[in-house]
FILOGU-7301 format. One record per residue: residue number from 1; x, y, z of N, C-alpha, C, CB in turn. Coordinates in pm, whole numbers, plus 32768, in hexadecimal, padded with zeros to 4 digits. Glycine has a CB too. Example, Ala and Ser with C-alpha at 12.3 -4.5 7.8 and 13.67 -1.06 7.14 Angstrom:
BEGIN
+-----+------+------+------+-------+-------+-------+------+------+------+-------+-------+-------+
!   k ! n_c1 ! n_c2 ! n_c3 ! ca_c1 ! ca_c2 ! ca_c3 ! c_c1 ! c_c2 ! c_c3 ! cb_c1 ! cb_c2 ! cb_c3 !
+-----+------+------+------+-------+-------+-------+------+------+------+-------+-------+-------+
!   1 ! 8527 ! 7DC7 ! 830C !  84CE !  7E3E !  830C ! 8528 ! 7EB6 ! 830C !  846B !  7E41 !  8389 !
!   2 ! 8505 ! 7F1F ! 82C4 !  8557 !  7F96 !  82CA ! 850A ! 8003 ! 8313 !  8580 !  7FC4 !  823C !
+-----+------+------+------+-------+-------+-------+------+------+------+-------+-------+-------+
END
This chain:
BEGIN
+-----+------+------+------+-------+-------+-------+------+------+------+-------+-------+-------+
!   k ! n_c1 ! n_c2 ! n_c3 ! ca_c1 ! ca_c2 ! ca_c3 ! c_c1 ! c_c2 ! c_c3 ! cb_c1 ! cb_c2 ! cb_c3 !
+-----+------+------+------+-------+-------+-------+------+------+------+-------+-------+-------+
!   1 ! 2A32 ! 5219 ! 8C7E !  29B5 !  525A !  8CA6 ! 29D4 ! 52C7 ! 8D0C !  2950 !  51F2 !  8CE1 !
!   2 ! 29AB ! 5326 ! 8CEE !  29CA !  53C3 !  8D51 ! 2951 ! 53A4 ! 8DCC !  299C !  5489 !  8CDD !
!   3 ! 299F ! 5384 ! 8E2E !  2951 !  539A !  8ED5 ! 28FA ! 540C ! 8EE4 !  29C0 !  53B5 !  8F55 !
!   4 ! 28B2 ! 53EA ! 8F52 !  2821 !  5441 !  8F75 ! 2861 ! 54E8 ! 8FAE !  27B0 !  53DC !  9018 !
!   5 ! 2904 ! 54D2 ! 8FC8 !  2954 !  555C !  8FE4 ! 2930 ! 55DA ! 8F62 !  2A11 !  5530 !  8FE2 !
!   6 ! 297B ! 5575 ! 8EF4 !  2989 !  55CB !  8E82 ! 290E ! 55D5 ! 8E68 !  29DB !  55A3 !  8E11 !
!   7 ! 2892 ! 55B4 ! 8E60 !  280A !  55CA !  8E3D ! 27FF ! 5652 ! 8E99 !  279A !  5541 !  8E61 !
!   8 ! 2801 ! 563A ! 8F12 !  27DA !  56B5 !  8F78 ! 2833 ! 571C ! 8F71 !  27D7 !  5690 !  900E !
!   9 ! 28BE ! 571C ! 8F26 !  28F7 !  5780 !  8F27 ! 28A2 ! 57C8 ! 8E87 !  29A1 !  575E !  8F35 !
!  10 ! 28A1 ! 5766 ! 8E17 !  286A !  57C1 !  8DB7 ! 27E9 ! 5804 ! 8DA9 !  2872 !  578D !  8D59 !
!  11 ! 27B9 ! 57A9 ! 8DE9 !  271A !  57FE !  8E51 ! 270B ! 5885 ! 8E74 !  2708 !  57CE !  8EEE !
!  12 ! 2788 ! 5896 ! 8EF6 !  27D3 !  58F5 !  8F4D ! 27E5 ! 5972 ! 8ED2 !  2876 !  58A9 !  8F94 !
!  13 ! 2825 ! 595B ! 8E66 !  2884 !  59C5 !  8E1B ! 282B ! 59E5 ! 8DB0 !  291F !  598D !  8DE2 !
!  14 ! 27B5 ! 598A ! 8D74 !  2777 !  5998 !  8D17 ! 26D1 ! 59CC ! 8D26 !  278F !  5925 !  8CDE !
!  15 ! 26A7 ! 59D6 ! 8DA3 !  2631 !  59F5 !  8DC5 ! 263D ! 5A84 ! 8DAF !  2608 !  59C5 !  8E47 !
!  16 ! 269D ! 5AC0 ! 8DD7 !  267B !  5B72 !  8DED ! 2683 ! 5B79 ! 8D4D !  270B !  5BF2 !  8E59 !
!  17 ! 26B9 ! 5B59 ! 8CE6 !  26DE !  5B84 !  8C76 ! 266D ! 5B66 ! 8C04 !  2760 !  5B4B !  8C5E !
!  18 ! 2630 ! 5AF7 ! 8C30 !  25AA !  5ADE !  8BFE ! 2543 ! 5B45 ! 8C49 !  2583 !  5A3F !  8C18 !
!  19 ! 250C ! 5B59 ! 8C99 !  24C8 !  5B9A !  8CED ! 2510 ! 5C2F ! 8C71 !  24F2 !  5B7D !  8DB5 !
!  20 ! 258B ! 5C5C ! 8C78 !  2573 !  5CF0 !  8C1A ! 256B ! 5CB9 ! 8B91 !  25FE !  5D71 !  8C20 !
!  21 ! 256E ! 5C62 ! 8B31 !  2542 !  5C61 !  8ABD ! 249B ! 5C4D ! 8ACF !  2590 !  5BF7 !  8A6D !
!  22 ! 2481 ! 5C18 ! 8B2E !  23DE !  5C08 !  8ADF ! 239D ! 5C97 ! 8B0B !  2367 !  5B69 !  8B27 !
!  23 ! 23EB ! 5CEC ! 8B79 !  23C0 !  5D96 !  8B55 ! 23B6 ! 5DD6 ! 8AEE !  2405 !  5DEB !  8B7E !
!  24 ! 2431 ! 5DA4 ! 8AAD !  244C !  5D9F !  8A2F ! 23FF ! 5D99 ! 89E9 !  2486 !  5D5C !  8A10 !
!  25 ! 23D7 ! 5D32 ! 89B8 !  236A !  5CD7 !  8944 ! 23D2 ! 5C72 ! 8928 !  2329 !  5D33 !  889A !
!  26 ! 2440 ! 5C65 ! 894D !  24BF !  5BFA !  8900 ! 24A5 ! 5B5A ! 895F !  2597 !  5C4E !  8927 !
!  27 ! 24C9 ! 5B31 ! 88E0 !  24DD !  5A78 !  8917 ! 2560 ! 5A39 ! 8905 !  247A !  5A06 !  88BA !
!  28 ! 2581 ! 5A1B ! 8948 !  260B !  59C9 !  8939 ! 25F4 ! 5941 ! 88FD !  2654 !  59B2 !  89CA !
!  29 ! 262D ! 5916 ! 8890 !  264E !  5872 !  889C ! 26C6 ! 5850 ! 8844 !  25C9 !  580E !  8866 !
!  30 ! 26BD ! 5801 ! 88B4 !  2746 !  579B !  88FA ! 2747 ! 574F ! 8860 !  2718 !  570D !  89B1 !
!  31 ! 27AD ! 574B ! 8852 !  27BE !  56B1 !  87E3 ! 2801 ! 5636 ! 8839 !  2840 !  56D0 !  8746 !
!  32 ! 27C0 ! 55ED ! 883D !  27D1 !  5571 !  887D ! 285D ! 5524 ! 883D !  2745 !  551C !  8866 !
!  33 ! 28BA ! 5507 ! 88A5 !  2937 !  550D !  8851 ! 2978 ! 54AA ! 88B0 !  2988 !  55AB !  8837 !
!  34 ! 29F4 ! 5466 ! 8877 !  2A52 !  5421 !  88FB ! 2AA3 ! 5471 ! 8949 !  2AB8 !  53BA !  88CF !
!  35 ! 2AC9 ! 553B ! 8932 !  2AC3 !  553A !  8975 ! 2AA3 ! 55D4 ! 89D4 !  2B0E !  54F0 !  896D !
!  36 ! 2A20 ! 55BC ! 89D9 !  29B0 !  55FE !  8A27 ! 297C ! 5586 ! 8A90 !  292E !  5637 !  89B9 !
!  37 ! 294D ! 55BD ! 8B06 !  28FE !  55B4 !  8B62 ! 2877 ! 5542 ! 8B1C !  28DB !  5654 !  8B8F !
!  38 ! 2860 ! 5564 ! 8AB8 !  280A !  54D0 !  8A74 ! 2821 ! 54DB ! 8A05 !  2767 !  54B6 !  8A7C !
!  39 ! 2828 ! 5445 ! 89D6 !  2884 !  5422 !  89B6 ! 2824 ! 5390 ! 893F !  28EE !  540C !  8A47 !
!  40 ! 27C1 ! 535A ! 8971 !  2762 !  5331 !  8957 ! 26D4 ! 532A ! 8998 !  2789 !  52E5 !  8944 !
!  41 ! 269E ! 52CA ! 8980 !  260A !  5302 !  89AC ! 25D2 ! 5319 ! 8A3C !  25AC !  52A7 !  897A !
!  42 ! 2628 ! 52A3 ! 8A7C !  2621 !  5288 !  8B0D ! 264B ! 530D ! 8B81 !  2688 !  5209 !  8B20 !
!  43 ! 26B6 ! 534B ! 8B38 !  26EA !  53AC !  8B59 ! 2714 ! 541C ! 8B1A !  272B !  538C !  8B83 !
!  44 ! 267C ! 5416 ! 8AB9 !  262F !  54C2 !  8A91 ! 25E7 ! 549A ! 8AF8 !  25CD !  54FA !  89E8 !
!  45 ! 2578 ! 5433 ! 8B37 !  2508 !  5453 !  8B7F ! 2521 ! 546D ! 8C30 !  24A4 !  53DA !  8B5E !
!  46 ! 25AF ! 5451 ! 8C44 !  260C !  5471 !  8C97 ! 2623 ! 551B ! 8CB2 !  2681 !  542B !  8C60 !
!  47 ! 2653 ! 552E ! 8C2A !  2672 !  55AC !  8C37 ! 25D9 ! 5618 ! 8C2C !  26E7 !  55C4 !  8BC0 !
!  48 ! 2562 ! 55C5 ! 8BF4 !  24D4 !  561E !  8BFB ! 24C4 ! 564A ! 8C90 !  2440 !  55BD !  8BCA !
!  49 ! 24AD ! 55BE ! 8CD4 !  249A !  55B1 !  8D56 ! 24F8 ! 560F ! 8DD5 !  24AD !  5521 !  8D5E !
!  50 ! 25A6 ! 5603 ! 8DBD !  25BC !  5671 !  8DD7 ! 25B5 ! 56D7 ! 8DF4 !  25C9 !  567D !  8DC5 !
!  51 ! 2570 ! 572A ! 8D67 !  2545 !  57CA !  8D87 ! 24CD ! 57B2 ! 8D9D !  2555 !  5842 !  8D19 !
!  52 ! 2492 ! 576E ! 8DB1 !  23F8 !  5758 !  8DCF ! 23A9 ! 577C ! 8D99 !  23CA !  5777 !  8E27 !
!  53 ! 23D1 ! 5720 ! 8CEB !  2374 !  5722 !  8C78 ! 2353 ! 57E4 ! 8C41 !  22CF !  56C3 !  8CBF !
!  54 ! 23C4 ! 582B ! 8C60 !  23DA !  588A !  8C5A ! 2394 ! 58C9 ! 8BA6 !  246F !  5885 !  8C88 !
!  55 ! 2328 ! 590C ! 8BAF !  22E6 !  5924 !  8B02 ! 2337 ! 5980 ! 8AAA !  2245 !  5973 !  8AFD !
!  56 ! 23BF ! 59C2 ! 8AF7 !  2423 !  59E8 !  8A90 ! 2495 ! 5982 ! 8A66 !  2464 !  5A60 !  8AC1 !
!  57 ! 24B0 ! 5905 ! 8A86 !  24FA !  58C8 !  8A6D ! 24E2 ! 5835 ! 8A0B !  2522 !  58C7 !  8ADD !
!  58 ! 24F5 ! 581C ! 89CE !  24F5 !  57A6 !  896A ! 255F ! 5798 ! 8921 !  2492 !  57A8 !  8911 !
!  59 ! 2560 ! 5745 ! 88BD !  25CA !  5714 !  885E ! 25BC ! 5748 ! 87E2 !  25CE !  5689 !  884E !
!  60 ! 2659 ! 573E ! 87B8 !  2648 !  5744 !  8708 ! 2662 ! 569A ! 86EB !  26E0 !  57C1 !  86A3 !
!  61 ! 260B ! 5693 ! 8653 !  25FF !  55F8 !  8652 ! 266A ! 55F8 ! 85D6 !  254E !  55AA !  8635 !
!  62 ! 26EE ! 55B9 ! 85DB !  273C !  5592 !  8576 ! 2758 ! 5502 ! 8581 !  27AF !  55E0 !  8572 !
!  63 ! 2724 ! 54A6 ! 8562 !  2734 !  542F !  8557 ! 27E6 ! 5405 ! 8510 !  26B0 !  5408 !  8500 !
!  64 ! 2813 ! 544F ! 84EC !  288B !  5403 !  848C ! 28FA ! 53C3 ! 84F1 !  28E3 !  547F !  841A !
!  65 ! 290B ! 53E0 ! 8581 !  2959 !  537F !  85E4 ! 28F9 ! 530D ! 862B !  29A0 !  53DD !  8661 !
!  66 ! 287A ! 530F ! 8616 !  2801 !  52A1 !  8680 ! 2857 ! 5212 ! 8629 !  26FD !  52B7 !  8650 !
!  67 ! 285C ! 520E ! 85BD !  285C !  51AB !  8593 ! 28DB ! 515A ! 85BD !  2843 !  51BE !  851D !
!  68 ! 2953 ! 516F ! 85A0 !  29AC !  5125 !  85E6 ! 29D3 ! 512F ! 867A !  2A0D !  5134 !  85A8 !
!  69 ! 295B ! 51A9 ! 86AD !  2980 !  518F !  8763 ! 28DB ! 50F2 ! 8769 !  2949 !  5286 !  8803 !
!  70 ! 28A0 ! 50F0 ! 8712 !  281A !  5096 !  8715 ! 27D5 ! 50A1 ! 8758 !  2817 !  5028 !  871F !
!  71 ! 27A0 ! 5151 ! 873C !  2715 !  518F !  8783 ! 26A0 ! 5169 ! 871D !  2719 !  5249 !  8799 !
!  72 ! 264A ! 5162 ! 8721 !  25F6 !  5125 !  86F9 ! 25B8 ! 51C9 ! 86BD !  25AC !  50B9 !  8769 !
!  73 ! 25DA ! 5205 ! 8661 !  25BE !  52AD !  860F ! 2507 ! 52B2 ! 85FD !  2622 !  52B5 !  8538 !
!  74 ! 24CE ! 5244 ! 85C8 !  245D !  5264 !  85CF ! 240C ! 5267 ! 8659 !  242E !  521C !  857B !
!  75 ! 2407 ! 51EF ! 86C5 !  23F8 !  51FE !  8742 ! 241E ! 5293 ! 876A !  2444 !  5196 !  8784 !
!  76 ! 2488 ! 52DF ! 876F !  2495 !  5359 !  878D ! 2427 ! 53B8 ! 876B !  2501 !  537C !  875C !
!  77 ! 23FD ! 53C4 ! 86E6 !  23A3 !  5418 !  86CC ! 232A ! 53DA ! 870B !  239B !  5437 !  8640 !
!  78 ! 2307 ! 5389 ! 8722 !  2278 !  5367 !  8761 ! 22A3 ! 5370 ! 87E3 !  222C !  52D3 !  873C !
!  79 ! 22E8 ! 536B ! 883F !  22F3 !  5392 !  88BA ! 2311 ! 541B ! 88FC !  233C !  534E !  88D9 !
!  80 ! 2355 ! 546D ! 8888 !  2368 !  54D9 !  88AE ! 233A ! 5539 ! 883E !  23E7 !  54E1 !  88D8 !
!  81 ! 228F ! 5520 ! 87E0 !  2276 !  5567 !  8798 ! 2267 ! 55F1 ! 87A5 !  2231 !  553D !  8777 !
!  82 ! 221B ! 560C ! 8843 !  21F3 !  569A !  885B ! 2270 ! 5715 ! 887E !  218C !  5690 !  88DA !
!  83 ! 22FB ! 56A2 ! 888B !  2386 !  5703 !  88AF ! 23DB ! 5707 ! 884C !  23E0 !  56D6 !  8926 !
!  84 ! 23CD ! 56D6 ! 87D0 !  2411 !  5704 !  877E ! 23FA ! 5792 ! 8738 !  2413 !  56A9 !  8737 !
!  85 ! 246B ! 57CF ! 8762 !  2441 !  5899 !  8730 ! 24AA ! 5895 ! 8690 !  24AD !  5955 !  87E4 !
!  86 ! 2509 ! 582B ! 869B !  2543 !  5849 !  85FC ! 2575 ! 57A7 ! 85BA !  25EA !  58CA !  8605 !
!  87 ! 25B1 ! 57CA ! 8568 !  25D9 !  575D !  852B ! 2620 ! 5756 ! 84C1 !  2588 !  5724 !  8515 !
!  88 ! 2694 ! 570C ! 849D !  26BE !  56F4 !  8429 ! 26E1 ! 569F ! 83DE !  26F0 !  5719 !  841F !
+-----+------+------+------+-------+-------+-------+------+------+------+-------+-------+-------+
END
């Protein structure tokens, strides 16, 4: 589990860069991965909270690693319906 450091550092490095995509019109998302910053669900809502639920940032939803890390793929989409920007 990545400490409340690495949360505040990706906070730190990822706020200004969100802040210029949504000047933009652009959204970032993250694919939730083992190994990204989240990783499963606990810590996508980790990493929401972070940028402080930041409206350029969400996930891409690829379920094909949830299953043998035993994320629960449908729970994902109902918890993080409104942040999924892609998917495959």
């Amino acid at each position: 589990m990545i400490d409340d450091d690495g949360y505040q550092d990706f906070a730190k490095r990822w706020i200004p860069i969100l802040d210029a995509y949504q000047v933009m019109g652009v959204k970032y998302a993250l694919e939730v991965h083992p190994t990204e910053i989240a990783f499963d669900i606990e810590t996508a809502k980790r990493a929401l909270k972070a940028v402080d639920y930041h409206p350029a940032f969400g996930f891409n939803f690829d379920p094909s690693h949830f299953g043998y890390q035993g994320v629960d793929y449908v729970k994902f989409i109902y918890e993080f319906s409104d942040r999924i920007f892609t998917f495959i």
